[in-house]
C-alpha positions as CSV (number, residue, x, y, z in Angstrom):
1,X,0.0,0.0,0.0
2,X,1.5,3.4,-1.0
3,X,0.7,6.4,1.0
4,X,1.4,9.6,-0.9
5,X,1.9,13.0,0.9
6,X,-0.1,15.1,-1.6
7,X,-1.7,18.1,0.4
8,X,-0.5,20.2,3.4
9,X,-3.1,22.8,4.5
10,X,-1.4,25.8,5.2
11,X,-2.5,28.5,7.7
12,X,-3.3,32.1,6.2
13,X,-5.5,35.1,7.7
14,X,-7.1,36.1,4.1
15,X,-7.5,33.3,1.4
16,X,-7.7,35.3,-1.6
17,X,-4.3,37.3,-1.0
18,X,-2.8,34.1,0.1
19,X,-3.9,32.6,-3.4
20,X,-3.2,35.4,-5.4
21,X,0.3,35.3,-3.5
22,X,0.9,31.6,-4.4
23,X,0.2,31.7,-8.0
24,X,1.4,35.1,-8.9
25,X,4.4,35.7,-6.9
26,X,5.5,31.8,-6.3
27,X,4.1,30.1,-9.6
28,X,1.9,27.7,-8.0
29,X,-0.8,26.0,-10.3
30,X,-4.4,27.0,-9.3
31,X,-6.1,23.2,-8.6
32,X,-9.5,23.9,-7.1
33,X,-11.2,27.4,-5.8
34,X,-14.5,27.2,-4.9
35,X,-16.7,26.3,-1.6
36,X,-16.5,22.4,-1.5
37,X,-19.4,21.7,1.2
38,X,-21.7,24.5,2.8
39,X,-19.9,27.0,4.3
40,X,-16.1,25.4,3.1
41,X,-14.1,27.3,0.8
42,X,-10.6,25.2,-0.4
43,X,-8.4,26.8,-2.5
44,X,-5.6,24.1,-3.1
45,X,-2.4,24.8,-5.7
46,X,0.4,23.0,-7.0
47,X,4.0,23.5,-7.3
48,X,5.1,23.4,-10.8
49,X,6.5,19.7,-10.8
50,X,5.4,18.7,-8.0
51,X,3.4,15.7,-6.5
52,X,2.1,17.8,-3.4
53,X,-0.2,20.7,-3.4
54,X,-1.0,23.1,-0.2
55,X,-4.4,23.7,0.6
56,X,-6.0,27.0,1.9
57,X,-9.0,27.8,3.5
58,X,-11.3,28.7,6.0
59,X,-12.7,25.5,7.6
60,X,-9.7,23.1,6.8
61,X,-9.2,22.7,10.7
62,X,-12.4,21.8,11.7
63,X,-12.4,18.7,10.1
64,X,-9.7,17.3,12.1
65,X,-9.0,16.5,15.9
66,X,-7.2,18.7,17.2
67,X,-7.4,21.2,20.2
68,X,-6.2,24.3,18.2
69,X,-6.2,25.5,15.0
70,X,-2.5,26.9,13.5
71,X,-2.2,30.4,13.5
72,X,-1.4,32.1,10.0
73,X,1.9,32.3,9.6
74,X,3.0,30.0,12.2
75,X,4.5,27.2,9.5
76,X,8.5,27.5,8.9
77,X,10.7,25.3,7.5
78,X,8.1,24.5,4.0
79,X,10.8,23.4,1.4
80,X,10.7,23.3,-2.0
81,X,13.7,21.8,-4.3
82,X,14.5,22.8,-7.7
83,X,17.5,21.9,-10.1
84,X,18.9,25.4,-10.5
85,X,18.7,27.8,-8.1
86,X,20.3,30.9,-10.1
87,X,17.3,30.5,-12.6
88,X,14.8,30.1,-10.1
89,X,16.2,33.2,-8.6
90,X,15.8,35.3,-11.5
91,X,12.5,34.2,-12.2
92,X,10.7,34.1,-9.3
93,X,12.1,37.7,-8.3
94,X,11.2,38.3,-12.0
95,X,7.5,37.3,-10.4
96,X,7.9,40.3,-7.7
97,X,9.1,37.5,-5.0
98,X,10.7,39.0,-1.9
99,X,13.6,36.6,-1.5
100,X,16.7,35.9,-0.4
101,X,20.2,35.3,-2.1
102,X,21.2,32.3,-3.0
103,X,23.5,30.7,0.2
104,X,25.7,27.9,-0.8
105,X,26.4,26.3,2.6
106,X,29.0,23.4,1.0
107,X,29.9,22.7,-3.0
108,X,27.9,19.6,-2.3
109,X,24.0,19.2,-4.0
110,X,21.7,20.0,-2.0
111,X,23.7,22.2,0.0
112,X,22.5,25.5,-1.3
113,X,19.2,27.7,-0.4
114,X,17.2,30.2,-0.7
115,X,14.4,31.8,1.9
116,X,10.8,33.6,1.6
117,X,7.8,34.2,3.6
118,X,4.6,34.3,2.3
119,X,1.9,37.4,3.6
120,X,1.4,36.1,6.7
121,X,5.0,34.9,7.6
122,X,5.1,31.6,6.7
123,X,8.2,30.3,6.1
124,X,9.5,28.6,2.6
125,X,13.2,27.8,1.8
126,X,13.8,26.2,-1.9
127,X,16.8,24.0,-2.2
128,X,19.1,23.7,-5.3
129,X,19.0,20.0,-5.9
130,X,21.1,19.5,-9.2
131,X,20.2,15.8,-9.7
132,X,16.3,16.5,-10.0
133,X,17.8,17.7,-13.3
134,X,18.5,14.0,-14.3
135,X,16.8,12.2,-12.0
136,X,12.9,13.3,-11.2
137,X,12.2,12.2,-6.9
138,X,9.7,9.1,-7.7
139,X,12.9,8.0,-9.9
140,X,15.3,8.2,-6.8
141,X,13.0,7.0,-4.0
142,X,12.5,4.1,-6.7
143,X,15.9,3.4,-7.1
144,X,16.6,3.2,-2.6
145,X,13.8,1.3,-2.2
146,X,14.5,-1.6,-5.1
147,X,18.0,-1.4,-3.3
């Protein structure tokens, strides 16, 4: 049985700006916007690439057990990875994207970052992975688990 990590709600104070941040700013595909039960609005997007989408909205919380509900901006450490950091740079600041500098903490792959926040603080770094260039994740995590 394969359990797949494909949606991570994500905690915002205003859904629209949130959206509007993700796809216009970040690039993030647009999946679904609309109220999906009475009362429920989801608004879920996709990283370009990517086999996991975050999920906003207003309700998302309520559905689950759980004491408390996450406060916008209260997620840190949300990574993304992409095969060349330089043109990722230039195009999301291209975009309008507040972020950082490249950092290349070792020569080594997957030693280098870059950081942004979204409106409400939440906290994204992207990783320079060069290998995804060759070799897409499922083709990797194929390859450790076949041994």
């Amino acid at each position: 049985m394969d359990f797949t990590l494909e949606v991570i709600p994500l905690p915002v104070s205003d859904i629209d700006r949130a959206r509007d941040f993700y796809r216009d700013k970040v690039g993030f595909h647009v999946d679904i916007d609309q109220e999906v039960m009475p009362g429920m609005r989801i608004v879920q997007l996709t990283p370009p690439g990517s086999g996991c989408s975050i999920a906003l909205g207003d309700s998302i919380w309520d559905m689950t057990k759980g004491e408390t509900k996450p406060e916008p901006g209260s997620y840190q450490g949300l990574q993304l990875c992409v095969a060349d950091i330089k043109a990722a740079h230039a195009e999301l600041t291209e975009r309008g994207l507040e972020i950082s500098e490249p950092v290349q903490y070792t020569p080594d792959d997957g030693a280098t970052f870059m950081y942004f926040t979204d409106p409400d603080g939440n906290g994204w770094s992207i990783q320079e992975y060069r290998r995804r260039a060759t070799e897409p994740l499922h083709e990797v995590l194929s390859k450790q688990a076949n041994g």
